[in-house]
Each structure stands twice: as structure tokens, then as C-alpha cells.
DSSP file (Angstrom, degrees, kcal/mol; ACC not computed):
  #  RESIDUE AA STRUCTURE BP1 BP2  ACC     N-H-->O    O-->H-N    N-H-->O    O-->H-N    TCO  KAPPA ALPHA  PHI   PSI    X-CA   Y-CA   Z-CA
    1    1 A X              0   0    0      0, 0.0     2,-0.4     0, 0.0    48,-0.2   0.000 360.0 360.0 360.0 143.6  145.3  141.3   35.9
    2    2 A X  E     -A   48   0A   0     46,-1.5    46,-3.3     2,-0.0     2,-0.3  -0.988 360.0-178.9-133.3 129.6  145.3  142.3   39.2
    3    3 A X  E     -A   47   0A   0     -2,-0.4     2,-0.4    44,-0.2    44,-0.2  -0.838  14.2-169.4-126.9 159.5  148.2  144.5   41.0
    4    4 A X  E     -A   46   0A   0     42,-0.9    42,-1.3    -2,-0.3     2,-1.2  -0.991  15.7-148.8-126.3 133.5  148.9  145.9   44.3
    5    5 A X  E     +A   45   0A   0     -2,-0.4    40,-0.3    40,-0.2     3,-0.0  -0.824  22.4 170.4 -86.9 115.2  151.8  148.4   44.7
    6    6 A X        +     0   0    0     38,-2.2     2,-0.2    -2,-1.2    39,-0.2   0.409  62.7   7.6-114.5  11.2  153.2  148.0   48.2
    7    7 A X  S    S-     0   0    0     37,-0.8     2,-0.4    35,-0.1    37,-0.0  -0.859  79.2-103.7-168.0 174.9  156.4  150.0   48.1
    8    8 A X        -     0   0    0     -2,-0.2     2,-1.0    -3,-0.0    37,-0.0  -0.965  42.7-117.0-104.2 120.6  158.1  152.5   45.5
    9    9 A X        +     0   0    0     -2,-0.4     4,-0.1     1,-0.2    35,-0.0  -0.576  37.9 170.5 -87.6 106.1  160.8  151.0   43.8
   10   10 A X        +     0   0    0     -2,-1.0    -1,-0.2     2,-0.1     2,-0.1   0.586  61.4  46.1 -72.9  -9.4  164.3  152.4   44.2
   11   11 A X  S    S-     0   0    0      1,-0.1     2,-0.2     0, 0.0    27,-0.1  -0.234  98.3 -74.9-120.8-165.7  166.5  149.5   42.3
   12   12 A X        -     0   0    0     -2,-0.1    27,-0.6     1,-0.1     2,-0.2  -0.529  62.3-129.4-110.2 158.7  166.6  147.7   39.6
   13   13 A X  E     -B   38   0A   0     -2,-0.2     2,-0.3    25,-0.1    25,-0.2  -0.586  13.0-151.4-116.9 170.2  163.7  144.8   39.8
   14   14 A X  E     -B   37   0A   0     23,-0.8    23,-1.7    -2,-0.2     2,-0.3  -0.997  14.4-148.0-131.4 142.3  163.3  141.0   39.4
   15   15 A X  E     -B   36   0A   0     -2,-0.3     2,-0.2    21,-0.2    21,-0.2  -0.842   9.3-170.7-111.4 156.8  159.8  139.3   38.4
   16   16 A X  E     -B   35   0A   0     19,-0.9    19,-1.8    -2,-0.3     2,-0.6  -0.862   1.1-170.9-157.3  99.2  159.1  136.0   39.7
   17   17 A X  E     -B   34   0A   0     17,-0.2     2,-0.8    -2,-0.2    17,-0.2  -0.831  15.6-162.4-120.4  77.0  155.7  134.2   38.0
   18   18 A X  E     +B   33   0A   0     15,-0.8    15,-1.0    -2,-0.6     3,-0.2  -0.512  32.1 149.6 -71.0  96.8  155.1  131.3   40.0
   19   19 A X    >   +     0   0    0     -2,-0.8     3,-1.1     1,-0.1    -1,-0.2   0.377  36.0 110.1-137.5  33.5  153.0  128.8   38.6
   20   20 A X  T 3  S+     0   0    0      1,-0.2    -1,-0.1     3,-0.1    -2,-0.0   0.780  82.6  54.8 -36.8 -43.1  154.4  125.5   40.1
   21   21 A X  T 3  S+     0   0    0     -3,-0.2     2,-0.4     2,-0.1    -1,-0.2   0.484  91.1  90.0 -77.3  -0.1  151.1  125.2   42.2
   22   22 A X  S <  S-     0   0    0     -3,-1.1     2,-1.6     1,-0.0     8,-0.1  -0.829  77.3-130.3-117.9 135.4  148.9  125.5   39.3
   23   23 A X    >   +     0   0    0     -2,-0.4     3,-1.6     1,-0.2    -3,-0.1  -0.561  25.1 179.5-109.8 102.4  147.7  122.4   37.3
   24   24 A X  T 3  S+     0   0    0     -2,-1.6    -1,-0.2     1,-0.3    34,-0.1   0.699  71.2  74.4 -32.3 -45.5  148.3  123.1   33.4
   25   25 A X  T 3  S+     0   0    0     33,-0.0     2,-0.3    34,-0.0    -1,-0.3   0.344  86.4  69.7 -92.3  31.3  147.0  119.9   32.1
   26   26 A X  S <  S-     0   0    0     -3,-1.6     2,-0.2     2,-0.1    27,-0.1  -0.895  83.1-124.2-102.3 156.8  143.1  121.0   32.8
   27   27 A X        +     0   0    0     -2,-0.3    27,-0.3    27,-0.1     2,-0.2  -0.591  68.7  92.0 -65.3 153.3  141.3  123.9   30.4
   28   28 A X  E    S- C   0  53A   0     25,-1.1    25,-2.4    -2,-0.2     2,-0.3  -0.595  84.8 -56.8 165.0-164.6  140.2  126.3   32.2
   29   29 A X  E     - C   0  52A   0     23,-0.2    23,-0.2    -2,-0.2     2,-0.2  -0.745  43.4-159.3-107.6 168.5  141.4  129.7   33.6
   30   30 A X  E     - C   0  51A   0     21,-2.6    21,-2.2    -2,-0.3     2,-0.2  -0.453  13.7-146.0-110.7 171.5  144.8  130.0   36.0
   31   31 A X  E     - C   0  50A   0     19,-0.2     2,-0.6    -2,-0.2    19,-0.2  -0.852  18.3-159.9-149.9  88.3  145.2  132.6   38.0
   32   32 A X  E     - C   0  49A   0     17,-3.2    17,-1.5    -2,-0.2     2,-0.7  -0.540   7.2-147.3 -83.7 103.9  149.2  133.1   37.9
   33   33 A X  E     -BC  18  48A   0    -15,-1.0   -15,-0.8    -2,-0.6     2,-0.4  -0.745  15.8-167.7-104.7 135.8  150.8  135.4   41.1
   34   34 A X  E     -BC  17  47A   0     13,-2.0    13,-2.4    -2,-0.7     2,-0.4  -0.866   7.6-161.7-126.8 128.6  153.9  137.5   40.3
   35   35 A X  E     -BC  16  46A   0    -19,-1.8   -19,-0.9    -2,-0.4     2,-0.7  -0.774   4.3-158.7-113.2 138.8  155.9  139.0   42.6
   36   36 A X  E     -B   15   0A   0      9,-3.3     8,-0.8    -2,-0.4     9,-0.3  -0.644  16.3-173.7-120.1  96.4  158.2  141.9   41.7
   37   37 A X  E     -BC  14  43A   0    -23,-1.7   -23,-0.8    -2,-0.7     6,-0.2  -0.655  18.3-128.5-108.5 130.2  161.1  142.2   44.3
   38   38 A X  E >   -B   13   0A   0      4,-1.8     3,-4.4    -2,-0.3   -25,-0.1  -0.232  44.6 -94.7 -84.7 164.4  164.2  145.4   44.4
   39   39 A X  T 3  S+     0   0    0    -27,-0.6    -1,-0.1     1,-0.2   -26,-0.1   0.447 127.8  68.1 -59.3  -2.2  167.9  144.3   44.7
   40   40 A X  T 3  S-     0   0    0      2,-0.1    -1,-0.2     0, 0.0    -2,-0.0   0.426 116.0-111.5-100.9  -6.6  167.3  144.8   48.7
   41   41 A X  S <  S+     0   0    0     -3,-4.4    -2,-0.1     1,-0.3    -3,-0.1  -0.120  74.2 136.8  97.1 -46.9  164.7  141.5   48.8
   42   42 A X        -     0   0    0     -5,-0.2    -4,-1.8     2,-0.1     2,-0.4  -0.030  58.6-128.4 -51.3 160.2  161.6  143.8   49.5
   43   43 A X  E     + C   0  37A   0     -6,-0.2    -6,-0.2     1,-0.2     3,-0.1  -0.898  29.3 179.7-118.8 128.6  158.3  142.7   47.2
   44   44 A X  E     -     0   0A   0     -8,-0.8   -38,-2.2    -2,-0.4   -37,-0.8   0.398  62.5  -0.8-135.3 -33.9  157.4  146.2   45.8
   45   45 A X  E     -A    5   0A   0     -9,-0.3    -9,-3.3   -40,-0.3     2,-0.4  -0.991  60.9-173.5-157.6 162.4  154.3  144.8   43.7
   46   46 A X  E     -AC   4  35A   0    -42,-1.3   -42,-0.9    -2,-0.4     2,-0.5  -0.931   8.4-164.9-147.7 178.5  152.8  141.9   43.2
   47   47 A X  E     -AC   3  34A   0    -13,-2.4   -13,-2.0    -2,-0.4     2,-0.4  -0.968  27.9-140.1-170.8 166.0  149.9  140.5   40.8
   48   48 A X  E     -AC   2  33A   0    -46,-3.3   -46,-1.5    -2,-0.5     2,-0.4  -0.964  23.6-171.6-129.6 111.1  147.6  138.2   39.9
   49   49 A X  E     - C   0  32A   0    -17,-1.5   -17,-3.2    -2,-0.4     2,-0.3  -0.925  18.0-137.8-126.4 134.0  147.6  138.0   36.4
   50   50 A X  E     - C   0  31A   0     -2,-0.4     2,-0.4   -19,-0.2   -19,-0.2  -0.557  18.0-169.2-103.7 133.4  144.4  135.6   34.9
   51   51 A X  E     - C   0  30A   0    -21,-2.2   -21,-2.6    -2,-0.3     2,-0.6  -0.948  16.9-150.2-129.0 112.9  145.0  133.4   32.3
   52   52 A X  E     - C   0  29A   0     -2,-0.4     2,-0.6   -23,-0.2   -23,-0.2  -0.778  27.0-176.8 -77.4 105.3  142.2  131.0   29.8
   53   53 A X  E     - C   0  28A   0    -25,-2.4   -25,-1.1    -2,-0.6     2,-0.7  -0.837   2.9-166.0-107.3 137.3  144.0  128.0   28.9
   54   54 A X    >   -     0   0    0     -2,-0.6     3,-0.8   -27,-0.3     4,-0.4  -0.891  39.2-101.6-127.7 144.1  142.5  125.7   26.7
   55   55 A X  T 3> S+     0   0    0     -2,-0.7     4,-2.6     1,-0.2    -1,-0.1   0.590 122.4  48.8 -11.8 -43.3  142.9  122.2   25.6
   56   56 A X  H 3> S+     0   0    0      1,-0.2     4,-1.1     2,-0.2    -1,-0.2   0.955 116.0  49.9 -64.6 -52.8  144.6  123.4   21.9
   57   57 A X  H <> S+     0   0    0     -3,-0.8     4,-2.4     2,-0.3    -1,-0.2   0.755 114.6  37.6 -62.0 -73.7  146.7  125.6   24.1
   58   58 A X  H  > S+     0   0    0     -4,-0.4     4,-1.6     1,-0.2     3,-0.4   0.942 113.0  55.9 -56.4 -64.7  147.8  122.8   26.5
   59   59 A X  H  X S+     0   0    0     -4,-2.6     4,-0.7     1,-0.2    -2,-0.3   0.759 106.8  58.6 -12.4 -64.7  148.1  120.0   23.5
   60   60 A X  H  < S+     0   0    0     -4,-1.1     4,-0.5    -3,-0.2    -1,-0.2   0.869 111.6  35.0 -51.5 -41.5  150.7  122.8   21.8
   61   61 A X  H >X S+     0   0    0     -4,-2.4     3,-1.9    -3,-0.4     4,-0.8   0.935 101.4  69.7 -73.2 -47.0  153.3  122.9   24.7
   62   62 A X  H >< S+     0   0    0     -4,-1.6     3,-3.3     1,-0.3    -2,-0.1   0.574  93.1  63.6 -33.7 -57.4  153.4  119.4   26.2
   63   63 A X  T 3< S+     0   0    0     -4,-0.7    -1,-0.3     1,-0.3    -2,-0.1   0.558 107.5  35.9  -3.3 -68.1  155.2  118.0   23.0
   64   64 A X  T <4 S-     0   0    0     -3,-1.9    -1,-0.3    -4,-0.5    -2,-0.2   0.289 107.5-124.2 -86.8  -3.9  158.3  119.7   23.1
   65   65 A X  S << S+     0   0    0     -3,-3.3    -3,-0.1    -4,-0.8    -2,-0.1   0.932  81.6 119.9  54.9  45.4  158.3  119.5   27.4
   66   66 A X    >>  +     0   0    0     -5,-0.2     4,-2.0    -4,-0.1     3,-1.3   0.422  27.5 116.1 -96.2   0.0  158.6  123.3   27.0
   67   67 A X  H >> S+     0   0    0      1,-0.3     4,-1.3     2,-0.3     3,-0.7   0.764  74.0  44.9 -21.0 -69.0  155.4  124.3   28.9
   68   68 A X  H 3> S+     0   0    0      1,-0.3     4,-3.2     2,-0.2     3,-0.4   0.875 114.7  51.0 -65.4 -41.0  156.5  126.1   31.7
   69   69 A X  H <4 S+     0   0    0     -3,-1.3    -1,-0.3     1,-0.3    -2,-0.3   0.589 111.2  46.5 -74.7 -28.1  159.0  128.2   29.4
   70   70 A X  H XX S+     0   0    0     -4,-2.0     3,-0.7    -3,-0.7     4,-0.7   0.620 114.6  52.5 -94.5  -3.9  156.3  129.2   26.7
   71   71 A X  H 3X S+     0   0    0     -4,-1.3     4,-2.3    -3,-0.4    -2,-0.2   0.903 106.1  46.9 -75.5 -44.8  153.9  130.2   29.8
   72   72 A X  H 3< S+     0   0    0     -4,-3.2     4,-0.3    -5,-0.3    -1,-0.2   0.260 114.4  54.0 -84.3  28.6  156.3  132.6   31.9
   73   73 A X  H <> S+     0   0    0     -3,-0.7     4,-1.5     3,-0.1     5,-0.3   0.425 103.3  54.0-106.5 -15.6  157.1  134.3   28.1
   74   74 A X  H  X S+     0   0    0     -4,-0.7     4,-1.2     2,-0.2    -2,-0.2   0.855 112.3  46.7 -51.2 -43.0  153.5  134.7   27.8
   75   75 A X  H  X S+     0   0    0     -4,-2.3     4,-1.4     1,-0.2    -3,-0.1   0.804 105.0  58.6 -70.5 -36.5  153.7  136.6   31.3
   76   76 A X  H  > S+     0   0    0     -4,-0.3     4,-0.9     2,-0.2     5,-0.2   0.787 102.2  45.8 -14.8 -73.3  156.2  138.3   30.4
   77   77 A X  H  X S+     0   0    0     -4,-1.5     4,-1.2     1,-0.2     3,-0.4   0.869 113.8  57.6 -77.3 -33.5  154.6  140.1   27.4
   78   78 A X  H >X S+     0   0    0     -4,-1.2     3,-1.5    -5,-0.3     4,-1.1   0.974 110.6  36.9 -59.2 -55.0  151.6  140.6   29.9
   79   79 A X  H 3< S+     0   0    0     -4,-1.4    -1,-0.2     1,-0.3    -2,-0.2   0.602 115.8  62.2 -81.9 -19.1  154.0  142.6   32.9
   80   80 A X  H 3< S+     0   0    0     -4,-0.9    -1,-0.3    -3,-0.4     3,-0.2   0.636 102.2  51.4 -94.3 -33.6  155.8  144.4   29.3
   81   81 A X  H << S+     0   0    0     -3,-1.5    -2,-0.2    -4,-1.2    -1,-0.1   0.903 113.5  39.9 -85.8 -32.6  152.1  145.9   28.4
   82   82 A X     <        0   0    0     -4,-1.1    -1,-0.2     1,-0.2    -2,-0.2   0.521 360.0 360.0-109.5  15.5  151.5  147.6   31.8
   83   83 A X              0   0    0     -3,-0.2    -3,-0.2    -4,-0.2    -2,-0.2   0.492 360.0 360.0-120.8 360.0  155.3  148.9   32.3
């Protein structure tokens, strides 16, 4: 993972782990960018948090058409380890 701090956060925050552009059904690694933004709209950090998906991986969501929803809680527990 990679973060930049760009502001000191005075409110309460929202993360936002955009990975609409990124194409799920190959293996290989994603590179996921997460924006963290105060109750005023300013982007206070961001990140690039790097991700090895692999076939089994892919093969588990697609079933249940929950994909996107088991990735961003997987990103989640990542942005939960470094705050």
C-alpha cells in the first residue's frame, strides 16, 4: 500500500475504493486507489493499496454476483490495519 497524506483531518472521514476501472476477471495484481475525504469535500489522503488476485479468488466471488462487495471489505480490513 501506498499513501500520501495531503491535509490533516479535522472531521469525521469517508473512504472511497474505486475499482470500477479495474478488470477483476484476469489473475494478476490490481492496484486499487482510495481516497479518504472530510465532511468539507477536501481529499485528506489517498492510497494505492496493491492487491494479487488469482483465478481461485476470482472463481469464489462471481457465483453469488457479490464481487465488488467482497473486494471493498477486503479493503476495508486493509485501511482498518494502518488506522
Amino acid at each position: 500500500m501506498t499513501v500520501n497524506y495531503l491535509a490533516k483531518a479535522k472531521t469525521d472521514l469517508r473512504a472511497i475504493a474505486d475499482g470500477d476501472g479495474i478488470d477483476w476477471e484476469a489473475a494478476g495484481e490490481k492496484v486499487v486507489p482510495v481516497s479518504m475525504i472530510d465532511e468539507d469535500g477536501q481529499t485528506v489522503f489517498t492510497a494505492q493499496i496493491t492487491m494479487n488476485v488469482r483465478g481461485v479468488f476470482i472463481h469464489k466471488l462471481k457465483p453469488d454476483g457479490h464481487g465488488p462487495e467482497c473486494i471493498r471489505n477486503i479493503i476495508n480490513k486493509s485501511l482498518r490495519i494502518w488506522y
